[in-house]
Steps between C-alpha positions, in 0.01 A plus 500: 500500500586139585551573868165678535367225363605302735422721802131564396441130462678440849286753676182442330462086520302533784296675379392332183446189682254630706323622219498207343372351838236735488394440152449135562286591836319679272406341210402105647166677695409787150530170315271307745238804534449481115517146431116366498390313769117356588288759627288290736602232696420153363395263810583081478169368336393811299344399181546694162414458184702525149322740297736500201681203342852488679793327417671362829761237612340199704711373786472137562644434875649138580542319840843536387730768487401599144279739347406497145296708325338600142313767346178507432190751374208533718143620337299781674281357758708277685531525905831472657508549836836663755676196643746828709391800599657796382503858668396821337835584318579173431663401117346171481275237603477101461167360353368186513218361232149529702435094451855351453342176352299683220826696398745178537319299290414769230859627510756338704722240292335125615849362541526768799162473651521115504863533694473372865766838551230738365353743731349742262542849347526894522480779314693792612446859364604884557299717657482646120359255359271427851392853430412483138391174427311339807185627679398409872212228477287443770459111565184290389490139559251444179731677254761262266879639562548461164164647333571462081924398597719522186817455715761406290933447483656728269 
């Protein structure tokens, strides 16, 4: 029993690892095809809208080779606007407040804002949340970015 063992695993190695090839040929693209992505392309400079509160984390960017970062809640109503653009399929997208110096004063910690290193902030967010939370907003130069704000940090 031993030696057929043996012989069956000598003449079938081959075989499993090209089924095990196989499988992993396989499964990266099924996983891929059903993982969400955005539906529409999103364009550098679109403008949407949040239409339900939404808890996010802020990025603050340095002239440095740091990135911080904290999380905030944003209130329906307020405009962010796509500082990349992002391809139909895409699992994300990078968002920048509409007017940064209405949001970095409301929000933004004052010790980083008044920091000669500070270069501001973004928001980024999967395409799920893109998809349920934000609506495109067409842009109006009379309108407030932050109509009624209740921006918080949590």
């Amino acid at each position: 029993m031993r030696w057929l063992r043996f012989v069956l695993s000598v003449l079938l190695w081959p075989f499993m690892l090209v089924g095990l090839n196989l499988y992993a040929w396989l499964i990266a693209p099924l996983v891929s095809m059903l993982a969400p992505g955005l539906r529409s392309a999103i364009e550098e400079g679109d403008l949407f809208e949040v239409s339900v509160p939404l808890e996010v984390t802020v990025l603050t960017h340095w002239q440095a080779p740091l990135t911080g970062g904290f999380k905030s809640k944003l209130a329906a109503g307020v405009r962010l606007r796509a500082s990349t653009a992002a391809p139909a399929g895409s699992r994300s997208c990078t968002f920048v407040p509409h007017r940064q110096e209405d949001f970095q004063s409301l929000l933004v910690p004052a010790e980083d804002v008044a920091s000669p290193k500070f270069s501001g902030v973004s928001i980024p967010l999967t395409s799920r949340r893109i998809q349920h939370c934000l609506v495109a907003h067409e842009p109006s130069d009379t309108e407030e970015a932050f109509p009624g704000f209740r921006g918080r940090h949590l």
